[in-house]
Backbone bond lengths (Angstrom), bond angles and torsions (degrees), N, CA, C in turn:
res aa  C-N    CA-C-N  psi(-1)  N-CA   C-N-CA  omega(-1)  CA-C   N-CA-C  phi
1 X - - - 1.459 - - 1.525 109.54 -
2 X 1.380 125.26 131.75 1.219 118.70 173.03 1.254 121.47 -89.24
3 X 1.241 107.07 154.56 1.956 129.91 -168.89 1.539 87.24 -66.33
4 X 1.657 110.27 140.13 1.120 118.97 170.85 1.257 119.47 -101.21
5 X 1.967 108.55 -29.21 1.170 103.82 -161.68 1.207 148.38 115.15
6 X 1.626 145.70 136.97 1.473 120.94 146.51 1.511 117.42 -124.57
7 X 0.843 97.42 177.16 2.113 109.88 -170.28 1.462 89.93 -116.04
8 X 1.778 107.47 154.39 1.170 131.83 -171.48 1.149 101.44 -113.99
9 X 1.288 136.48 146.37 1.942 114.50 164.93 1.236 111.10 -142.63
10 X 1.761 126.07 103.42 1.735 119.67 -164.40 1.889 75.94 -132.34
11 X 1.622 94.04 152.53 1.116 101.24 166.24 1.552 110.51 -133.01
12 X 1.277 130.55 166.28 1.643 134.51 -160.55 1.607 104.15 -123.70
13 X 1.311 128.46 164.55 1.019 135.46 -156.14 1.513 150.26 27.21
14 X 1.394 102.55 37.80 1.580 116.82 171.74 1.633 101.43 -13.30
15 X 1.788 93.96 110.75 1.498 81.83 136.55 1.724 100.83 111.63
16 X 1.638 101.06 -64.52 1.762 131.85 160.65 1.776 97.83 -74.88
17 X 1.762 79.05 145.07 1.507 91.67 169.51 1.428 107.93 -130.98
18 X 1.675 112.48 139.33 1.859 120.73 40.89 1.484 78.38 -86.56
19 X 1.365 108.57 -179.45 1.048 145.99 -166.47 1.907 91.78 -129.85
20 X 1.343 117.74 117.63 1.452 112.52 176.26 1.563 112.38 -111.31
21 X 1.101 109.18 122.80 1.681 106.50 171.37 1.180 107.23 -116.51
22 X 1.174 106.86 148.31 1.865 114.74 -158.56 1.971 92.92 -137.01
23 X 1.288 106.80 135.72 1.278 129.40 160.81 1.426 123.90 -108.13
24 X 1.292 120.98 107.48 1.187 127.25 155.48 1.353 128.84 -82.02
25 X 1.470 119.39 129.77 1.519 101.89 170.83 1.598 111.00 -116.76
26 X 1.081 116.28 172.70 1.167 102.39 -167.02 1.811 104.28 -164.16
27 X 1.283 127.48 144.10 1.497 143.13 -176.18 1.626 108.48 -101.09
28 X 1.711 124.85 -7.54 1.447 116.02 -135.74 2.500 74.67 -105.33
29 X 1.147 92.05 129.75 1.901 90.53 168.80 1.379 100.92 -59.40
30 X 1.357 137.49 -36.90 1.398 137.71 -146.23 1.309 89.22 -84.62
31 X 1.443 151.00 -28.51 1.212 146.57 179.12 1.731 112.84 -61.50
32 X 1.479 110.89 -22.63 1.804 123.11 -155.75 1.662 90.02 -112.10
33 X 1.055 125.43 0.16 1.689 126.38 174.53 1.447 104.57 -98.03
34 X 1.025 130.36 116.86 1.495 134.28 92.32 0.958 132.58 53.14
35 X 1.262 132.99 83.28 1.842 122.58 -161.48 1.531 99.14 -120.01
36 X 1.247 103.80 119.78 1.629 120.26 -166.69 1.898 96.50 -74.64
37 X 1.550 104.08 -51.93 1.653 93.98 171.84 1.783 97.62 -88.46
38 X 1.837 98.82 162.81 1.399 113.93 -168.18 1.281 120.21 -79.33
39 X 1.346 141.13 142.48 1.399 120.74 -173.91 1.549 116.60 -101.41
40 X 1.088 101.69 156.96 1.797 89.75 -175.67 1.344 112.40 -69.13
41 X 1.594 108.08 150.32 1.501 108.70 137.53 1.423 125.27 -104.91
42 X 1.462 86.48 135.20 1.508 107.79 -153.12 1.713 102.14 -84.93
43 X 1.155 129.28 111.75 1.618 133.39 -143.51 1.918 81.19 -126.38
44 X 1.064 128.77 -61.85 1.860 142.83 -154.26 1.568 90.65 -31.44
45 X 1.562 95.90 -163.36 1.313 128.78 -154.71 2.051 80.19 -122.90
46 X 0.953 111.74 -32.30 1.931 103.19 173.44 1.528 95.26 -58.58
47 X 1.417 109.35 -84.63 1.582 103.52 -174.58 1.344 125.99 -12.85
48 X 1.777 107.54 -63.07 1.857 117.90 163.44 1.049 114.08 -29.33
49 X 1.500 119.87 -37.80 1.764 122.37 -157.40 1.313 93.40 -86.84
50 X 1.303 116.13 -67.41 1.820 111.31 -171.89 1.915 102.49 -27.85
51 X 1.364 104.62 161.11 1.609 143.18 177.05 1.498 75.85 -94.09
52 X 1.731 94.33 156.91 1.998 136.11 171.63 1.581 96.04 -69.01
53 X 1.753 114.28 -35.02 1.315 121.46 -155.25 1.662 105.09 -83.19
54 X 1.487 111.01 -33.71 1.311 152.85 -162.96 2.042 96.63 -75.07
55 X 1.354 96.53 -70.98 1.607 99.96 173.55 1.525 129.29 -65.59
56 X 1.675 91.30 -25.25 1.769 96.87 -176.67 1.918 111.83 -85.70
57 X 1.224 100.95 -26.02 1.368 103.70 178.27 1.590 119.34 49.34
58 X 1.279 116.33 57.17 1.410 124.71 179.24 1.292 105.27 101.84
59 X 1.469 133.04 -60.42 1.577 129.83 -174.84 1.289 121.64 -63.48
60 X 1.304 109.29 172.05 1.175 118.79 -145.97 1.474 102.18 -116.57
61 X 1.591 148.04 145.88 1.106 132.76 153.05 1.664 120.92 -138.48
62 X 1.103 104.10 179.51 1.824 103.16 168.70 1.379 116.48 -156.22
63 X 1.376 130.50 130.95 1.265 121.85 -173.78 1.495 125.80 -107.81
64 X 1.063 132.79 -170.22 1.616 153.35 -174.87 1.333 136.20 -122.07
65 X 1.510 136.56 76.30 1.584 109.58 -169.94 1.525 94.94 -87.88
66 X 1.762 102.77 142.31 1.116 118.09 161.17 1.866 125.74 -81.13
67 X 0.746 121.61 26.71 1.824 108.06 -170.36 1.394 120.76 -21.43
68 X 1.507 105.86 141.66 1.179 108.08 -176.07 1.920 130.63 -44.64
69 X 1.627 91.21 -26.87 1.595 72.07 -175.24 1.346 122.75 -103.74
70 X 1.749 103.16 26.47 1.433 126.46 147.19 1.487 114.77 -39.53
71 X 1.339 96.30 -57.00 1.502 106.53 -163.44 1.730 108.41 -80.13
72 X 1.519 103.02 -18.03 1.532 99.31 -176.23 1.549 111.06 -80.82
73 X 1.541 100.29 -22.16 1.762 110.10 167.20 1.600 106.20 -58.61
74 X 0.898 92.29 -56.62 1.895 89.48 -154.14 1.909 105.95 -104.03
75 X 1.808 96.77 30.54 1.287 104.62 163.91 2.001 117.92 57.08
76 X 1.002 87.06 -56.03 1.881 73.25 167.09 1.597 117.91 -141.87
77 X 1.224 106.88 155.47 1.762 113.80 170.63 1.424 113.49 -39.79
78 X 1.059 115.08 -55.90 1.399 134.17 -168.12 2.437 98.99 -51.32
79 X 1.217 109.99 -31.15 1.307 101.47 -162.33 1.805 83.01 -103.54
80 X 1.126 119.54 -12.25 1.461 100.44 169.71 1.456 139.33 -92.96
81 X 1.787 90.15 -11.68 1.556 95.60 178.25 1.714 99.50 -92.25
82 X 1.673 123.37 -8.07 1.619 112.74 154.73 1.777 120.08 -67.99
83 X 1.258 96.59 -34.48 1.794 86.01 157.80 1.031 108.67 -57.92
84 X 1.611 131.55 -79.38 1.072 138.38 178.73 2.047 120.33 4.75
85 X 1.156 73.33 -76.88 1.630 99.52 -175.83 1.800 109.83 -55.11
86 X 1.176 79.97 -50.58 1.939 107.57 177.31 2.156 110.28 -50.60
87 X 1.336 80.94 -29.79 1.757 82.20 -163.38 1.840 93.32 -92.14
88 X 1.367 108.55 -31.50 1.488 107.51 179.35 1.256 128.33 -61.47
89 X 1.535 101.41 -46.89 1.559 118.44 162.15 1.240 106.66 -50.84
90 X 1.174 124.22 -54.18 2.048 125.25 -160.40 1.854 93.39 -65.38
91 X 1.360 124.40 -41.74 1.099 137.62 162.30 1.681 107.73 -21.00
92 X 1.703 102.27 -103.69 1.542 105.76 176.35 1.693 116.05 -66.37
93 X 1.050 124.97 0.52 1.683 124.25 165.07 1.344 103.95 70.78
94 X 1.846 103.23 -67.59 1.705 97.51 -156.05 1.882 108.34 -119.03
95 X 1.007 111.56 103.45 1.276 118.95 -157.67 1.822 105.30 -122.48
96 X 1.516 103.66 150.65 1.380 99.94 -172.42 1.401 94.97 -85.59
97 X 1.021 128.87 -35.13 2.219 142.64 -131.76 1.469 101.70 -170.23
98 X 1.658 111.58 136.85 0.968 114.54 150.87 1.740 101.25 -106.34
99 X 1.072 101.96 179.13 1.544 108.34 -176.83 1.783 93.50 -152.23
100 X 1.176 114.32 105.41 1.699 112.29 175.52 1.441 97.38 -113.71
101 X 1.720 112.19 120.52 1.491 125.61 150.19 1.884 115.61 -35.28
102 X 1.114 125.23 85.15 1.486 134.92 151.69 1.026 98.78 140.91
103 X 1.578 124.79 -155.79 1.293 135.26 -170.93 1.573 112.29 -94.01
104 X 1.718 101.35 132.84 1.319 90.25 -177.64 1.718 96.16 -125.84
105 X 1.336 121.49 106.35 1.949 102.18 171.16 1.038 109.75 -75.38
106 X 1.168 71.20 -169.07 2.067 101.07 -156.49 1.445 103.04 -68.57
107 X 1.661 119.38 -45.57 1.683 116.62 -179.14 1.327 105.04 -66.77
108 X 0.757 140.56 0.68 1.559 153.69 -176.70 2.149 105.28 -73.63
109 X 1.595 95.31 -60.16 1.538 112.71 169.74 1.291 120.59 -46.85
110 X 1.583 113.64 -62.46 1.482 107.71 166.18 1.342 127.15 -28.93
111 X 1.309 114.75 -61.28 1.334 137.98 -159.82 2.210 95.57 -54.13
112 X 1.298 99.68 -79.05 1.500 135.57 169.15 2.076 98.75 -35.59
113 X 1.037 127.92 -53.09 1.436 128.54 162.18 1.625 115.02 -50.09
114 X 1.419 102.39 -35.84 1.667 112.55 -173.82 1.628 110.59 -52.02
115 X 2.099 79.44 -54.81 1.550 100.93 -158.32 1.626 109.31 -64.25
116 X 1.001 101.64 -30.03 1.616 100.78 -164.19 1.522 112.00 -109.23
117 X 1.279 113.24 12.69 1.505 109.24 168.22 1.375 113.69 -61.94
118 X 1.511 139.62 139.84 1.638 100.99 28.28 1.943 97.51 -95.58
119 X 1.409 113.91 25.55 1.823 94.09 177.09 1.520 98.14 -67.69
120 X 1.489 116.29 138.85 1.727 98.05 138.42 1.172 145.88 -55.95
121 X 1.079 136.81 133.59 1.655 139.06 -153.25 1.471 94.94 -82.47
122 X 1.242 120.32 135.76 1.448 122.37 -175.94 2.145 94.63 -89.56
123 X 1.498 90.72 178.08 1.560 79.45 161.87 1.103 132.43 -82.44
124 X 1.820 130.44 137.92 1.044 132.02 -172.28 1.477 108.64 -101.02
125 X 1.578 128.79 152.69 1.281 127.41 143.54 1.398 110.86 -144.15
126 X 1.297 100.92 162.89 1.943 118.29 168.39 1.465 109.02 -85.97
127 X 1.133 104.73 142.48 1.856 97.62 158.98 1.079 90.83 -170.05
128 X 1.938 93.47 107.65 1.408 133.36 150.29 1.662 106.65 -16.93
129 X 1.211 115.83 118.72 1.642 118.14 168.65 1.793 112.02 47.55
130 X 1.496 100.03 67.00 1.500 119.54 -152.33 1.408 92.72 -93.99
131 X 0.978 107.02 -35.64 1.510 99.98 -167.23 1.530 111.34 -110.10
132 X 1.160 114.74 33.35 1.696 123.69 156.50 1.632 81.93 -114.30
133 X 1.304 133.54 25.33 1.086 116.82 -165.69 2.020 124.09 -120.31
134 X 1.792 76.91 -66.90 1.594 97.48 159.67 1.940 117.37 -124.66
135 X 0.922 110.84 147.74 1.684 130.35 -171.57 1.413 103.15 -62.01
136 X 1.113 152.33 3.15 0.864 149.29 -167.40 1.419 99.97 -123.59
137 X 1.093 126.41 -59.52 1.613 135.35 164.14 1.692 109.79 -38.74
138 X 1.744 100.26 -51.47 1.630 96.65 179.29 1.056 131.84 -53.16
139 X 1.675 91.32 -29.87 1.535 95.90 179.69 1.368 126.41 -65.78
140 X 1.872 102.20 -37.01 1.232 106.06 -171.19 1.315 114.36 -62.21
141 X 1.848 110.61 -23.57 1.223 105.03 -170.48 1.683 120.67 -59.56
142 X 1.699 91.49 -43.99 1.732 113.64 170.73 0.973 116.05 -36.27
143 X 1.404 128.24 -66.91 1.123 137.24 164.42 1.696 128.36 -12.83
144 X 1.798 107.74 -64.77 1.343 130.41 -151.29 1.536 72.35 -81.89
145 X 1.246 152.68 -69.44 1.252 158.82 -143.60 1.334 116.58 -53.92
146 X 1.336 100.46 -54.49 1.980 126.81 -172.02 2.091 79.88 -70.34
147 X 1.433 118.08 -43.99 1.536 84.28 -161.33 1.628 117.37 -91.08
148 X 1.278 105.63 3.21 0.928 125.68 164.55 1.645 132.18 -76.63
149 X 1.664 115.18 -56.72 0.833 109.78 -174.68 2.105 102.02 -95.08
150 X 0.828 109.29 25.81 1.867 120.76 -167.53 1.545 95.31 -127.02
151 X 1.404 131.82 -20.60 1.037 118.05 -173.00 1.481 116.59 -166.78
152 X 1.632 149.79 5.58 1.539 161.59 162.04 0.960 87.27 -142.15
153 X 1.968 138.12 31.42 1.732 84.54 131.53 1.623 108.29 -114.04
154 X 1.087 108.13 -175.51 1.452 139.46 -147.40 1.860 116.16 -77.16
155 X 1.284 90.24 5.43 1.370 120.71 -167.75 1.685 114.09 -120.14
156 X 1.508 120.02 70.89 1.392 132.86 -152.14 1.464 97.39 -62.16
157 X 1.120 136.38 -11.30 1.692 155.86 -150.57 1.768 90.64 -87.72
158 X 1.617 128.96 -43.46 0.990 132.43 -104.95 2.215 66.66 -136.60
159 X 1.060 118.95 -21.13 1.117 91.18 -157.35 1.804 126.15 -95.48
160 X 0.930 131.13 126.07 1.833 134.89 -144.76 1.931 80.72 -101.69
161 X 1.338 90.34 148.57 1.659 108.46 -168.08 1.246 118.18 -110.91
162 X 1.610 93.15 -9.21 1.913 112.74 177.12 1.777 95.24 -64.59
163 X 1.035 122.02 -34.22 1.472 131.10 -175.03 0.919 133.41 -56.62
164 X 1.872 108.46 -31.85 2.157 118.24 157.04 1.498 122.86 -22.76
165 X 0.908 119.08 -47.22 1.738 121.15 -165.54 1.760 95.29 -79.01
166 X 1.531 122.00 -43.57 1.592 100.08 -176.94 1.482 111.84 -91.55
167 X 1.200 128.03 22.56 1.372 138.33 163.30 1.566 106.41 -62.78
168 X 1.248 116.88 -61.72 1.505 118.25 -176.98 1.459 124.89 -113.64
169 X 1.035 87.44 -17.56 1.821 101.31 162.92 0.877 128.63 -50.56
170 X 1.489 107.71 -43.31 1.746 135.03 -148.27 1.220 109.60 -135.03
171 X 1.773 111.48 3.77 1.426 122.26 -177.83 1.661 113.85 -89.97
172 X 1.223 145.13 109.07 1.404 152.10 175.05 1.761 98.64 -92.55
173 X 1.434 117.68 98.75 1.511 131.52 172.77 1.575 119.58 -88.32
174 X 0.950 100.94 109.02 1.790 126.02 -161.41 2.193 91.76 -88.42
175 X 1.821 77.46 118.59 1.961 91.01 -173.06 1.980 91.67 -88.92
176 X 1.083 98.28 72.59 1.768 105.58 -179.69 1.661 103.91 -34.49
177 X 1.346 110.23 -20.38 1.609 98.04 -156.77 2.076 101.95 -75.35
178 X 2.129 103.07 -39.05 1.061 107.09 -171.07 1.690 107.86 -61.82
179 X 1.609 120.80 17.08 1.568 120.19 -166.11 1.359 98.52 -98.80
180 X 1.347 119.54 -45.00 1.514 136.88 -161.51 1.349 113.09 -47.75
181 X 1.279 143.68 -53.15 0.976 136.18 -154.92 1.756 98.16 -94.83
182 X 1.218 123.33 -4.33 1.482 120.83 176.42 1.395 117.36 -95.88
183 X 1.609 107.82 -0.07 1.291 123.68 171.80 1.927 103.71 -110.04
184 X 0.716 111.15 -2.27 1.604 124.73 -171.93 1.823 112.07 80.98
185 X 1.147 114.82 -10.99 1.579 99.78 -173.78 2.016 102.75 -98.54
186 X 1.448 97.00 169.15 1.280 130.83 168.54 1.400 134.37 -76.65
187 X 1.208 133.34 127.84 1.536 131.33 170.38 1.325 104.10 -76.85
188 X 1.280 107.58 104.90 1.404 122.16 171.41 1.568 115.54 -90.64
189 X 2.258 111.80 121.39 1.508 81.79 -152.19 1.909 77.99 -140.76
190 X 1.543 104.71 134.24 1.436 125.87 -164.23 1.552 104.93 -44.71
């Protein structure tokens, strides 16, 4: 039987846009444990230095920019990071676990089961400050950060060029419009 796996799901810049959500998946058990002490987030100018190849350490990921007028389509954050999540899963298909950095409820699942039928929904959970938590999450966080602050942000000074190849490689582009009508609203277009 083959290893299915679990996916990581942290996203970077609350608040600021894009908005990056990063999926990690990962085969390693030590990623799905539990770290009784907290792990860093790794914020420095070392982190900057490490390689994608360097932080990911064998796993695999793909990410998401959200732009703001993602969110002005589909009215709130909250229904875009269930795409979000929704498009990652449809991504790796067959997954043991998701593991999403913060809180995720339960009406949240419905929604996320909708989107991605006919996959079966693996099990989902939240965990609040997940990625000071478990290694797999950290990573994702690493991840969302390095592509963020190495390459969308706003600060051309700031941006590392080693980073071209996971721009589109590693880019999963969310057709916001096929979301709309499963939320009830319309693409309203000038």
């Amino acid at each position: 039987m083959r290893k299915r796996g679990c996916l990581f799901i942290d996203e970077s810049n609350h608040g600021r846009y894009p908005e990056i959500v990063v999926g990690v998946h990962s085969f390693w058990a030590s990623d799905t444990e539990k770290k009784i002490e907290r792990l860093p987030k790794i914020k420095s100018k070392i982190m900057l230095s490490k390689s994608v190849p360097q932080i990911l350490n064998g796993r695999d990921f793909r990410h998401i920019l959200l732009p703001e007028e993602y969110r002005d389509i589909l009215g709130h954050i909250r229904r875009l990071k269930i795409v979000s999540f929704a498009e990652l899963i449809k991504f790796y298909e067959t997954l043991d676990k998701v593991f999403i950095d913060g809180e995720f409820p339960d009406a949240h699942l419905a929604q996320l089961e909708k989107l991605i039928h006919p996959i079966k929904i693996p099990k989902i959970e939240g965990f609040p400050d997940g990625d000071r938590r478990y290694n797999g999450l950290n990573t994702a966080d690493m991840i969302a950060r390095k592509l963020f602050r190495g390459h969308y942000s706003v600060s051309p000074r700031r941006r590392d060029v080693n980073l071209s190849s996971y721009l589109n490689d590693y880019l999963i582009t969310i057709k916001i419009e096929q979301y709309t009508p499963f939320f009830g609203l319309s693409v309203k277009h000038p």
